[in-house]
Residue frames as a rotation matrix with the C-alpha (Angstrom) as fourth column:
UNK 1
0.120 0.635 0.763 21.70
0.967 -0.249 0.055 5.38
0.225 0.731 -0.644 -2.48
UNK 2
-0.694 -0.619 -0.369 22.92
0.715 -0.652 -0.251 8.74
-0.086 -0.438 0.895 -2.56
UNK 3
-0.139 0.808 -0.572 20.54
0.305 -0.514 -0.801 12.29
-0.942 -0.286 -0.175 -2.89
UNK 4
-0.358 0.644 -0.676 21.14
-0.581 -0.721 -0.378 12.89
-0.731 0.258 0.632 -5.67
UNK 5
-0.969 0.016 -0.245 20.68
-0.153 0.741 0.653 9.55
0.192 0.671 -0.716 -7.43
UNK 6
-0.247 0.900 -0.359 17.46
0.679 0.425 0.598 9.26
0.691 -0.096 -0.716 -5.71
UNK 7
-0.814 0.113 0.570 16.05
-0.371 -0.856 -0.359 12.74
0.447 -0.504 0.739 -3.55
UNK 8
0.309 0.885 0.349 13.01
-0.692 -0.043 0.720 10.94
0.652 -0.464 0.599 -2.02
UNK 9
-0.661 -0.506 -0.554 14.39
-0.146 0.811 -0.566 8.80
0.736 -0.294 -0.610 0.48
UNK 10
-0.828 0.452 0.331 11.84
-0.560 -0.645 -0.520 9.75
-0.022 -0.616 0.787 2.57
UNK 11
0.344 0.925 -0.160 8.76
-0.909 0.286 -0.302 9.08
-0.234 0.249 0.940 0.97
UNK 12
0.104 -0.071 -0.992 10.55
-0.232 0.968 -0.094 5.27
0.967 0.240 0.084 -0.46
UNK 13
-0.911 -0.282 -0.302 11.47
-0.047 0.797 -0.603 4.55
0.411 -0.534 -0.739 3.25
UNK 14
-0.261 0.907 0.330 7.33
-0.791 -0.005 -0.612 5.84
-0.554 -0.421 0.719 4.63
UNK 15
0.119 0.194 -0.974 6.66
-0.938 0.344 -0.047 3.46
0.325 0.919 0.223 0.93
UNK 16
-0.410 -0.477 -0.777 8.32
-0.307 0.875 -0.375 0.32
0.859 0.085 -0.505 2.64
UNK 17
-0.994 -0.020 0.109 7.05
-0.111 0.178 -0.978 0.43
0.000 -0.984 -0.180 6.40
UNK 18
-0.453 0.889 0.064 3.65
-0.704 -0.312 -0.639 0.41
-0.548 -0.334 0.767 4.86
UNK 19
0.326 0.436 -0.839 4.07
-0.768 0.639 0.034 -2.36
0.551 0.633 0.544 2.87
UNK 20
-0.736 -0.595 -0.324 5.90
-0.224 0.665 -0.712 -4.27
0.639 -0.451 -0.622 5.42
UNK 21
-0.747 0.437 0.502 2.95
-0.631 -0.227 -0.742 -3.15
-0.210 -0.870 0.445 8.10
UNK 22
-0.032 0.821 -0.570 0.73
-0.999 -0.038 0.002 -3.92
-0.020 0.569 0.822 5.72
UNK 23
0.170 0.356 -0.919 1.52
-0.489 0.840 0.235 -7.63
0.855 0.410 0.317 4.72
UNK 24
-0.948 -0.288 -0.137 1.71
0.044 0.306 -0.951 -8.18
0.316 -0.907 -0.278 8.74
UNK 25
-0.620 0.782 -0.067 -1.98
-0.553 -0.496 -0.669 -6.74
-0.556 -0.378 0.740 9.38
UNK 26
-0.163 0.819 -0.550 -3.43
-0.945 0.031 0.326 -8.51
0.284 0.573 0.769 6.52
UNK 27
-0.465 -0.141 -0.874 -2.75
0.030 0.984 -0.175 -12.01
0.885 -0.108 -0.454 8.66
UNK 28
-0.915 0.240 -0.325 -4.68
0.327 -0.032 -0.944 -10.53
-0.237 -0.970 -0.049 11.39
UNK 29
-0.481 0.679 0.555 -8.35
0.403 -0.391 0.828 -10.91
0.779 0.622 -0.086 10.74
UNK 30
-0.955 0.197 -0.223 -10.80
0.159 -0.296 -0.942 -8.75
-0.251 -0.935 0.251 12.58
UNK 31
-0.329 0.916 0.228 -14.51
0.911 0.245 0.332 -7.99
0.248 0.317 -0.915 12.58
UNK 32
-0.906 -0.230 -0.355 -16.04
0.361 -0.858 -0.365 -4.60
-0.221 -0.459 0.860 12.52
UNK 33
-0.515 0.853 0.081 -19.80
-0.707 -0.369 -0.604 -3.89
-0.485 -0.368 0.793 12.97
UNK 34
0.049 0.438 0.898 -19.75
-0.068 0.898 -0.435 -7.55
-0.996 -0.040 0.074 11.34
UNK 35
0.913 0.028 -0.406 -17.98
-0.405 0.168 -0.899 -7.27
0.043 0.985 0.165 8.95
UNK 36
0.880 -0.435 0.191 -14.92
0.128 0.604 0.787 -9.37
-0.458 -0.668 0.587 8.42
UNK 37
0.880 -0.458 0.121 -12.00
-0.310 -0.750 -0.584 -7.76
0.359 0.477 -0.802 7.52
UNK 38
0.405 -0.809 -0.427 -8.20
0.899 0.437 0.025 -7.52
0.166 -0.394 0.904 8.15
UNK 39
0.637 -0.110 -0.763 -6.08
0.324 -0.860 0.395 -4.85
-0.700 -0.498 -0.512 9.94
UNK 40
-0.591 -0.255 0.765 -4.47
0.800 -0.306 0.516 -4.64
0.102 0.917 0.385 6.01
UNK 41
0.185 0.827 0.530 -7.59
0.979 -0.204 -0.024 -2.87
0.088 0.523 -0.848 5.27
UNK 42
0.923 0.361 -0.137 -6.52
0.372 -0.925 0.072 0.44
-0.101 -0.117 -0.988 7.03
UNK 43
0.079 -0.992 -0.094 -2.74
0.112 -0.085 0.990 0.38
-0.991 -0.088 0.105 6.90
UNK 44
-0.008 -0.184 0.983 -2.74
0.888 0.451 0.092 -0.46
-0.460 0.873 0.160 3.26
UNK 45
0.724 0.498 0.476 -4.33
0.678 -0.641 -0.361 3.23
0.125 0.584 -0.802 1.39
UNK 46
0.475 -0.389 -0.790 -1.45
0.116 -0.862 0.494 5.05
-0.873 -0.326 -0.364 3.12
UNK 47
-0.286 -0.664 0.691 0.53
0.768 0.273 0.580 3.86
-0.573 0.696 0.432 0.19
UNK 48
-0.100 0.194 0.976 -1.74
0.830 -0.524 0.189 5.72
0.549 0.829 -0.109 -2.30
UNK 49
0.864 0.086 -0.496 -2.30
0.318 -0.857 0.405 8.60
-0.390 -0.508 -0.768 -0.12
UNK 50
0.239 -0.890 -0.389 1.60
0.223 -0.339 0.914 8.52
-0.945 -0.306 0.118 -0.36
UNK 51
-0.453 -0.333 0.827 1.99
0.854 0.104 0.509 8.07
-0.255 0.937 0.237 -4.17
UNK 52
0.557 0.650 0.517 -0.64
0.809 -0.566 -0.160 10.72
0.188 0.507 -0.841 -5.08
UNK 53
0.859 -0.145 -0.491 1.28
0.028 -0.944 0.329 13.42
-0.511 -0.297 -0.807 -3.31
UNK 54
-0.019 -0.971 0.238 4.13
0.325 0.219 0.920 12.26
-0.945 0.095 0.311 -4.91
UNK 55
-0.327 0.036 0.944 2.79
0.945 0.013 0.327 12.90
-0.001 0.999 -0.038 -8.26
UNK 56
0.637 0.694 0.335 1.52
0.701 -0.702 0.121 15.88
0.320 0.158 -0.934 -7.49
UNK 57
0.846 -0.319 -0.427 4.47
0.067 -0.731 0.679 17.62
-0.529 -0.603 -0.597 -5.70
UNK 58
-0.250 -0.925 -0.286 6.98
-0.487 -0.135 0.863 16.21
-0.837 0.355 -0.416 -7.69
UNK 59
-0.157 0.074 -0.985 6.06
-0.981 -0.129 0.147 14.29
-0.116 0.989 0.093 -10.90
UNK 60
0.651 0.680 -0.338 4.93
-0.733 0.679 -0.045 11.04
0.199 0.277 0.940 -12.18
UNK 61
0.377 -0.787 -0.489 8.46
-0.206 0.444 -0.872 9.72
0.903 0.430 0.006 -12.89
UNK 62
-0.496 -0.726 0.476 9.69
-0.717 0.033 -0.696 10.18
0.490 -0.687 -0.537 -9.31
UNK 63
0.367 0.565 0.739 6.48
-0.897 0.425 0.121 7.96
-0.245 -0.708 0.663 -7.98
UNK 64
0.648 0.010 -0.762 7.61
-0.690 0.433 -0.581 5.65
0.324 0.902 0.287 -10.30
UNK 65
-0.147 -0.988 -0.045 10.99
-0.162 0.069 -0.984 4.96
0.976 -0.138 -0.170 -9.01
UNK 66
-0.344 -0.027 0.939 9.83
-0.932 -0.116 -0.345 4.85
0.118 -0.993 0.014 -5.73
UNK 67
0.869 0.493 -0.047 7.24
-0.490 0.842 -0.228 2.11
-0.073 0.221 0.973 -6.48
UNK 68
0.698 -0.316 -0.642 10.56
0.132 0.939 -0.319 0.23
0.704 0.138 0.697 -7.87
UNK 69
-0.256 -0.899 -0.355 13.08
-0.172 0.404 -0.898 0.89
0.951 -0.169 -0.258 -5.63
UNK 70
0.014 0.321 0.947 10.29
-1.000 -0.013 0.019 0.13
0.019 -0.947 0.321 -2.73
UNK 71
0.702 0.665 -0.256 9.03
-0.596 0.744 0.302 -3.35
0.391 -0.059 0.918 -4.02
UNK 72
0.163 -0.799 -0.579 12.78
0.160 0.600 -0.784 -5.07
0.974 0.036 0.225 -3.46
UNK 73
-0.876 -0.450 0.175 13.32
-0.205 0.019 -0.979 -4.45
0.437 -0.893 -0.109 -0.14
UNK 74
-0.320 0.845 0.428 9.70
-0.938 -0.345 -0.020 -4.29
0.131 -0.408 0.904 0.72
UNK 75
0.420 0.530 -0.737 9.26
-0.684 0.718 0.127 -8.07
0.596 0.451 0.664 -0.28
UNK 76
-0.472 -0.625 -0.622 12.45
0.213 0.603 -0.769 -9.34
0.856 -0.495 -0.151 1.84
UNK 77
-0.949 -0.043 0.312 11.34
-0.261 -0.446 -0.856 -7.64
0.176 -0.894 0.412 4.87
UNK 78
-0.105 0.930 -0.351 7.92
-0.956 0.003 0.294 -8.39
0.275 0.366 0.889 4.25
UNK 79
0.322 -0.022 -0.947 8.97
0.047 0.999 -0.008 -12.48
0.946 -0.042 0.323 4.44
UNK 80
-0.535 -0.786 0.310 11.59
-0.084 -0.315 -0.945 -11.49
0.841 -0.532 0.103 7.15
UNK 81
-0.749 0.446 0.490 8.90
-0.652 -0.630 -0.422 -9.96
0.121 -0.635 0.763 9.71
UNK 82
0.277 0.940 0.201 5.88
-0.944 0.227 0.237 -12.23
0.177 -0.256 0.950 8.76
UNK 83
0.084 -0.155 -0.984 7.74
0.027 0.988 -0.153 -15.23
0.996 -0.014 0.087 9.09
UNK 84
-0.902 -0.361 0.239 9.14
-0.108 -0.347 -0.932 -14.01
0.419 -0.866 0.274 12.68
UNK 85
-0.952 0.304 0.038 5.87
-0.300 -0.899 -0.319 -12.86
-0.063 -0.315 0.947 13.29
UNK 86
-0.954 0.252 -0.165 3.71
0.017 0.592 0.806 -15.62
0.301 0.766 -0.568 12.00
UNK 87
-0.355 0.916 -0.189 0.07
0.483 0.353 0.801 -14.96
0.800 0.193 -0.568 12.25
UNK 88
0.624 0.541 0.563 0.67
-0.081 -0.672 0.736 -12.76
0.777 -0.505 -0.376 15.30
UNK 89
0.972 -0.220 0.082 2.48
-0.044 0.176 0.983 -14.43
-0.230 -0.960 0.162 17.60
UNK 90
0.464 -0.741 -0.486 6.32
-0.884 -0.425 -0.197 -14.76
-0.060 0.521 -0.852 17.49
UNK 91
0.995 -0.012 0.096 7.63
-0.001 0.991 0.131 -17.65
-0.097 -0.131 0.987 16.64
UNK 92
0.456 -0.890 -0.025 11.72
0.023 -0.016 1.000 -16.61
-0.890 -0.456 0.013 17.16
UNK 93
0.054 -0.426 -0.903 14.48
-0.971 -0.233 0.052 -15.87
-0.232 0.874 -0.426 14.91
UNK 94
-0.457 -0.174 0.872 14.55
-0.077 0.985 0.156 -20.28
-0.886 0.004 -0.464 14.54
UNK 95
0.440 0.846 0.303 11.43
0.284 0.189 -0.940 -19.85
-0.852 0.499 -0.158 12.38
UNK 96
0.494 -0.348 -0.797 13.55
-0.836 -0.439 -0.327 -18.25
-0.236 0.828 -0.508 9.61
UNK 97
-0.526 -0.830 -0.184 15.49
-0.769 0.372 0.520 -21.49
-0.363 0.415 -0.834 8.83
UNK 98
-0.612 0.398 0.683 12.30
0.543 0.840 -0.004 -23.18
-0.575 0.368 -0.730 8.09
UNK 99
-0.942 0.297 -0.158 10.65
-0.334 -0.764 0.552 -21.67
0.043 0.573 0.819 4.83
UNK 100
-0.386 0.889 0.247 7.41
0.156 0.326 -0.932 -20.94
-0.909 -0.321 -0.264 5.10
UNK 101
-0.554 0.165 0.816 5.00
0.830 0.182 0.527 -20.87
-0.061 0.969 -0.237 2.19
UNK 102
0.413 0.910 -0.033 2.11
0.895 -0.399 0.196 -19.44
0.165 -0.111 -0.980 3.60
UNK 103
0.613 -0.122 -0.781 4.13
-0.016 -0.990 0.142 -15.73
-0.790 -0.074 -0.609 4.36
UNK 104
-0.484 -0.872 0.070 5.78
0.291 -0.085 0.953 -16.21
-0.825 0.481 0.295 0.87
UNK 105
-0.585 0.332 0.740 3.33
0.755 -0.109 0.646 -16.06
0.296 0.937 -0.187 -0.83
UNK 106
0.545 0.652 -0.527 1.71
0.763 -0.646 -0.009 -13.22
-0.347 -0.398 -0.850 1.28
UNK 107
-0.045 -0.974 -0.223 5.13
0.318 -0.226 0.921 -11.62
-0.947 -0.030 0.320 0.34
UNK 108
-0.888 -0.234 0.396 5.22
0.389 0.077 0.918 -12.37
-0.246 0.969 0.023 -3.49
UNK 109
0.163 0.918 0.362 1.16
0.974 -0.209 0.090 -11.33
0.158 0.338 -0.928 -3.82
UNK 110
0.738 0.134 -0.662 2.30
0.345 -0.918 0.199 -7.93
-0.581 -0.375 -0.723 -2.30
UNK 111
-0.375 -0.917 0.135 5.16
0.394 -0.026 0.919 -7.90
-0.839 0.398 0.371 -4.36
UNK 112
-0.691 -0.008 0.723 3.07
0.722 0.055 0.690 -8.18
-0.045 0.998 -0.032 -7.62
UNK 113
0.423 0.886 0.192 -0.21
0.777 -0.463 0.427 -6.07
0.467 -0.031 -0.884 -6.43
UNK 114
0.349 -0.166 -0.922 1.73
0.277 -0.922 0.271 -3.25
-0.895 -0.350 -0.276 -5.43
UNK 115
-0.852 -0.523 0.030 4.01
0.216 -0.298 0.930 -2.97
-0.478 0.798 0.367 -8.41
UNK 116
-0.677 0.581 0.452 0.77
0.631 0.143 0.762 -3.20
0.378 0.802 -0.463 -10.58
UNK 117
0.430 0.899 0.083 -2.03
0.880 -0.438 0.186 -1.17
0.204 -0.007 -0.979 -8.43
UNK 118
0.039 -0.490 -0.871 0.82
0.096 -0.866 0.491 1.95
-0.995 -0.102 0.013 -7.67
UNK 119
-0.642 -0.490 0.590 1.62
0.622 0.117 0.774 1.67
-0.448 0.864 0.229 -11.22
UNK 120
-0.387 0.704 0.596 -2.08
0.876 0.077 0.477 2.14
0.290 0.706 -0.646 -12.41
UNK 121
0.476 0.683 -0.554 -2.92
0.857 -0.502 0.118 4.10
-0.197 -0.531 -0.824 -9.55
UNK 122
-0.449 -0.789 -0.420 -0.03
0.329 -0.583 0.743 6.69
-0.831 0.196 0.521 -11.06
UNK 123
-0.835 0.150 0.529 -1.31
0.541 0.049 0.840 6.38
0.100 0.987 -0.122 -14.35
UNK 124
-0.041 0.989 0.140 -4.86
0.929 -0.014 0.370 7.40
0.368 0.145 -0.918 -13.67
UNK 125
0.425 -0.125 -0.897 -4.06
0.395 -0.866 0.308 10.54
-0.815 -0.485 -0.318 -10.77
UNK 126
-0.738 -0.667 -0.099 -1.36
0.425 -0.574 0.700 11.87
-0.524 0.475 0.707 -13.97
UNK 127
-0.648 0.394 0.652 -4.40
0.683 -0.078 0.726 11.83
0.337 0.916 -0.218 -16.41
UNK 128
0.240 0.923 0.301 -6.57
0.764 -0.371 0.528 13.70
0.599 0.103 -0.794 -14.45
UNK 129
-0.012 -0.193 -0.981 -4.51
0.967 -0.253 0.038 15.83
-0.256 -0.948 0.189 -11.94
UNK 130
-0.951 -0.303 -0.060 -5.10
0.305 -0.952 -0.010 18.95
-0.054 -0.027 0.998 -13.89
UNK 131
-0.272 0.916 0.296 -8.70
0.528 -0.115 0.841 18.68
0.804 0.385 -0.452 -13.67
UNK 132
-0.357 -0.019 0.934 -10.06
-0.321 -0.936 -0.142 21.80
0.877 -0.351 0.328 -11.44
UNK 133
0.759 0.359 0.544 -12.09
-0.621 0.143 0.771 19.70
0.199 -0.922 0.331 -8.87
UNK 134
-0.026 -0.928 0.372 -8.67
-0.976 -0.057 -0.210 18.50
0.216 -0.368 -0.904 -6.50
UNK 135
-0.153 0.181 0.971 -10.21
-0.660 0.713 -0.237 15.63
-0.736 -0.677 0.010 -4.95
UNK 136
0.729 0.547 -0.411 -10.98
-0.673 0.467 -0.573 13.67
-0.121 0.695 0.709 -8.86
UNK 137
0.139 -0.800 -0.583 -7.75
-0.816 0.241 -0.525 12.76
0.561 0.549 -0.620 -9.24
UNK 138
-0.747 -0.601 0.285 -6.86
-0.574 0.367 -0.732 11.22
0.335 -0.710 -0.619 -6.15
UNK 139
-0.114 0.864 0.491 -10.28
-0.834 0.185 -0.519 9.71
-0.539 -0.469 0.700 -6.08
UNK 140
0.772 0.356 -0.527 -10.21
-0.636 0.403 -0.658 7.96
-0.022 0.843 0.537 -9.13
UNK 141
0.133 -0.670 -0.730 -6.74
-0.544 0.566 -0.619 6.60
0.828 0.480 -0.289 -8.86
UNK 142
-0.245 0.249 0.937 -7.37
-0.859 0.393 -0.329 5.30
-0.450 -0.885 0.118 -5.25
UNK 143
0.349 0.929 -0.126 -10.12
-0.855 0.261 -0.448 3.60
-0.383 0.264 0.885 -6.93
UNK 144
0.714 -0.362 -0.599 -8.52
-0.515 0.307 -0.800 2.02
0.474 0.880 0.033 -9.95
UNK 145
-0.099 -0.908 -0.407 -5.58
-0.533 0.394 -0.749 0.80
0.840 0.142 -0.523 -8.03
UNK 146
-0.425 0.199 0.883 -7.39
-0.871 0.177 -0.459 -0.37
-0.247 -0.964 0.098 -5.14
UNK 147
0.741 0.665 -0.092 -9.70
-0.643 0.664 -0.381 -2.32
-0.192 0.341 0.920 -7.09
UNK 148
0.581 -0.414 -0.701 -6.60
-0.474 0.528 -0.705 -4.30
0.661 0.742 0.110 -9.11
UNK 149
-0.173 -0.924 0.340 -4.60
-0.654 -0.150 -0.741 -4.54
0.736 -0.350 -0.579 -6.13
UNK 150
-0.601 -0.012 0.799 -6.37
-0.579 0.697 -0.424 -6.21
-0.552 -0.717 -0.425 -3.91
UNK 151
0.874 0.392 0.287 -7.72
-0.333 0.913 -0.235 -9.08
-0.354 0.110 0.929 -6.40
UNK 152
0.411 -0.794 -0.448 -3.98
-0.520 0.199 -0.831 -9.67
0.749 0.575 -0.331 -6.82
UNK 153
-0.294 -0.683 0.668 -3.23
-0.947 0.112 -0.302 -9.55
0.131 -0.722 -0.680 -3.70
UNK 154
0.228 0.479 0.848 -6.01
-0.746 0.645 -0.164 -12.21
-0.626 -0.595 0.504 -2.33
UNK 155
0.836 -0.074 -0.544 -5.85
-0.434 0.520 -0.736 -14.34
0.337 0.851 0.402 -5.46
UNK 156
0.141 -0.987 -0.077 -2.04
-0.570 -0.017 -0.822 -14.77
0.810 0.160 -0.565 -5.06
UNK 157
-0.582 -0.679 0.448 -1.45
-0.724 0.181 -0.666 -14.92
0.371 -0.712 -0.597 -1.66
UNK 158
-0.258 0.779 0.572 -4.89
-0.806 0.153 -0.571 -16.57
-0.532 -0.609 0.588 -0.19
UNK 159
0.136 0.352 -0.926 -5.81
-0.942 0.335 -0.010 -19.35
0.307 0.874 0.377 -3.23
UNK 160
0.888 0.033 -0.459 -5.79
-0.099 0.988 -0.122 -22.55
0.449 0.154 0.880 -2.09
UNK 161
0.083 -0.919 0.385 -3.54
-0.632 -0.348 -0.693 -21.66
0.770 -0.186 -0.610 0.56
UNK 162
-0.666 -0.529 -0.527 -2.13
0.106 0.632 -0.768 -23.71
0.739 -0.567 -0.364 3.82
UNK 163
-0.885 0.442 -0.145 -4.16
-0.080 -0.452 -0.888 -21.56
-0.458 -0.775 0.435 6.39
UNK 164
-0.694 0.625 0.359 -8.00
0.682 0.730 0.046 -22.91
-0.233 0.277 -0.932 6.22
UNK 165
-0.024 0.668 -0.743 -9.83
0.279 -0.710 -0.647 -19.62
-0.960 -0.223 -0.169 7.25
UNK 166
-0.095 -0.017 -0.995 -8.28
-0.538 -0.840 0.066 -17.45
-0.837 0.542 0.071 4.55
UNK 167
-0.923 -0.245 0.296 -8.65
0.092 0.607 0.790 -20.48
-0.372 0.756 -0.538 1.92
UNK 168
-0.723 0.427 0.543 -11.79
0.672 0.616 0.410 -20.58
-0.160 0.662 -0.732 2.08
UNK 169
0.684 0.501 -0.530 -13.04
0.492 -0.853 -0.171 -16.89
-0.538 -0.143 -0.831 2.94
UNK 170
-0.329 -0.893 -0.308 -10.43
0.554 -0.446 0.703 -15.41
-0.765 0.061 0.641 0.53
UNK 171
-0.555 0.212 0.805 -12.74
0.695 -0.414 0.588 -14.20
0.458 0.885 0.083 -2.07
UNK 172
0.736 0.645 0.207 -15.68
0.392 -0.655 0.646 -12.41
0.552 -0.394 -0.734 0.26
UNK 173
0.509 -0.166 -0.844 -12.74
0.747 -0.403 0.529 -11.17
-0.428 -0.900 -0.082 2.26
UNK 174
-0.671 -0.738 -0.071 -11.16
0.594 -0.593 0.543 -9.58
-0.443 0.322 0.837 -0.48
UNK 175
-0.333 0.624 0.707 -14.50
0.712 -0.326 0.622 -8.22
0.619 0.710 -0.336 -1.78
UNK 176
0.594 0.410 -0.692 -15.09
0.803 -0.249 0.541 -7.07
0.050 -0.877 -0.477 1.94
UNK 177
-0.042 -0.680 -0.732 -11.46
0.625 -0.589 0.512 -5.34
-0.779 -0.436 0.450 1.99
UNK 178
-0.836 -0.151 0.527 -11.91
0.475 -0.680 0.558 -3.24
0.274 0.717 0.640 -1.36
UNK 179
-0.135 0.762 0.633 -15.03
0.730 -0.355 0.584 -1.93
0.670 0.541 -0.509 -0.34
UNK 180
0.597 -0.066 -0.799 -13.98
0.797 -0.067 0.601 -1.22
-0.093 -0.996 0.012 3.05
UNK 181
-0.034 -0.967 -0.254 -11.08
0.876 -0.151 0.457 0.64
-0.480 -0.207 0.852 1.40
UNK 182
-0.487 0.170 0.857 -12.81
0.705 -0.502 0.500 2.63
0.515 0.848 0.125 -0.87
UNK 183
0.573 0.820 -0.008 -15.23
0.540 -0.370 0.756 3.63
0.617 -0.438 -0.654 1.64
UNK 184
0.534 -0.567 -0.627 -12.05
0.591 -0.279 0.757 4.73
-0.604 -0.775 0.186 3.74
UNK 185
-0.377 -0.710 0.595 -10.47
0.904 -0.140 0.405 5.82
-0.204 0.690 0.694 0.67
UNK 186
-0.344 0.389 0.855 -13.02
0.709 -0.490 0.508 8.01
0.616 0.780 -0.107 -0.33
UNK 187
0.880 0.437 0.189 -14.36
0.047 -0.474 0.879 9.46
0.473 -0.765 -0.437 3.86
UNK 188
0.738 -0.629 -0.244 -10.52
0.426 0.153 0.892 9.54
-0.524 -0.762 0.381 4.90
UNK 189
-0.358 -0.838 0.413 -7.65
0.628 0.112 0.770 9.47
-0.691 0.535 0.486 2.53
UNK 190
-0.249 -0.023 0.968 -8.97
0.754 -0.632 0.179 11.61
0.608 0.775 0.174 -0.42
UNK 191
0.804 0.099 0.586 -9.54
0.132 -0.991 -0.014 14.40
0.579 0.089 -0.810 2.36
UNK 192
0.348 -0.936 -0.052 -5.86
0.351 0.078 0.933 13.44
-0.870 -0.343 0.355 4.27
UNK 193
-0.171 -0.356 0.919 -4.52
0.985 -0.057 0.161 13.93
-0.005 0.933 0.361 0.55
UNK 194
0.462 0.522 0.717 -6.31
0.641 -0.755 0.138 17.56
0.614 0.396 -0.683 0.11
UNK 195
0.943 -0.153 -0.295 -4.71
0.223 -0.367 0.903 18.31
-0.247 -0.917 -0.312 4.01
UNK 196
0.286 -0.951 -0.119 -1.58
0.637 0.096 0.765 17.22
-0.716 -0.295 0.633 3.59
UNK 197
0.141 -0.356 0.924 -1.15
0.934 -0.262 -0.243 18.97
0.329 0.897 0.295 -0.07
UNK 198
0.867 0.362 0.342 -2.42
0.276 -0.921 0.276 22.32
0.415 -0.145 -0.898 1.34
UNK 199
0.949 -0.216 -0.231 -0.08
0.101 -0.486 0.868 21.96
-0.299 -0.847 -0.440 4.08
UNK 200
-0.106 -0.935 0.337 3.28
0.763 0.141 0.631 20.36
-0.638 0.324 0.699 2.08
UNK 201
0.563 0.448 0.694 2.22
0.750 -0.630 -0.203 23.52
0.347 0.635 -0.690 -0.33
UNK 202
0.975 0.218 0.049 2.69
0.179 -0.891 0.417 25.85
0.134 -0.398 -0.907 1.88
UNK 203
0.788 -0.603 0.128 5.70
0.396 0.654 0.645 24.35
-0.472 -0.457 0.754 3.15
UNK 204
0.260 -0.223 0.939 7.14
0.914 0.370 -0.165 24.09
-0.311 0.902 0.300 -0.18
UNK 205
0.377 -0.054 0.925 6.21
0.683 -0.658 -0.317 27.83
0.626 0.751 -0.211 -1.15
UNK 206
0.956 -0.108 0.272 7.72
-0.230 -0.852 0.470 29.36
0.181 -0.512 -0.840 1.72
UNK 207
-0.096 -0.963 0.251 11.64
0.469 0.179 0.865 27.46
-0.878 0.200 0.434 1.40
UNK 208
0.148 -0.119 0.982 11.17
0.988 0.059 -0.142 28.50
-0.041 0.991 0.126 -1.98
UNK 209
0.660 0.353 0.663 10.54
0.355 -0.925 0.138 32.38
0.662 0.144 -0.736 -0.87
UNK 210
0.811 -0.584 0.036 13.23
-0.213 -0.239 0.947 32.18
-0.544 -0.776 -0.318 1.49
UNK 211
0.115 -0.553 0.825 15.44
0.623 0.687 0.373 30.72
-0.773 0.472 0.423 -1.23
């Protein structure tokens, strides 16, 4: 993939290690002031963190493209790792010649709930990113794509699945992990977003003044 066929290589390879991290973390469950939760929950938002700036520094189209030319690699590697990796522990490169279900379909649920909540979560940050208060945009499309995304994910991957816990705690845990995210989304990530712009701003306007 050369620069100029595709100039963000960057941001698509930050785009993949967080969806890879991600559908590792969400098989680890954990518990935090009693609530029950997975280490998805905090790994996951970088994504939109990433996408918003993307629209905002460079344009709607380029998030776009990232979204697709992340989800294809993001899905192999995604099986790859959690199979290796199965539930925490390793279980050797052996474990790849026996297909699992249960990390395919953790795979294929991240596959479809990313394509779809980046998608939306584009859509919504474009409509509003020229509105004067900074933080609406990146609030709202957090939101919006947080919300679809993770009843895709759980649905998908968690339904009537192999692994008892998450069968039968897969709705309250996905109700647990959007609110969890929002609440991070909204006291973290929508002022990481504001930072990072300021700083990739600056950045930005001083190659440009040297240029």
């Amino acid at each position: 993939m050369n620069e100029q066929l595709f100039p963000l290589k960057k941001l698509w390879l930050a785009h993949i290690f967080f969806i890879v991290l991600s559908n590792y973390a969400v098989q680890l469950p954990i518990t935090v002031l009693g609530i029950e939760t997975t280490w998805g929950t905090f790994t996951y938002p970088f994504l939109f963190l990433l996408t918003d700036l993307t629209v905002r520094l460079f344009s709607d189209r380029s998030a776009r493209r990232i979204v697709f030319f992340a989800m294809w690699p993001g899905l192999l590697l995604s099986y790859l790792i959690g199979t290796i990796f199965q539930q925490g522990a390793y279980q050797g490169f052996a474990s790849l010649s026996v297909f699992s279900l249960f990390v395919f379909r953790i795979a294929l649920a991240s596959f479809v709930a990313y394509a779809v909540g980046q998608l939306m979560d584009i859509f919504v940050f474009q409509r509003l990113r020229e509105k004067s208060q900074w933080w609406l945009a990146p609030a709202a499309s957090t939101t919006a794509g947080n919300l679809i995304d993770t009843f895709i994910f759980y649905s998908v991957a968690f339904y009537q699945t192999t692994d008892p816990y998450m069968a039968e705690n897969w709705f309250s845990l996905g109700c647990v992990d959007f609110v969890v995210k929002m609440l991070a989304g909204l006291l973290i990530f929508v002022p990481m977003y504001g930072m990072f712009l300021s700083v990739l701003l600056k950045v930005l306007g001083a190659k440009n003044n040297e240029s």
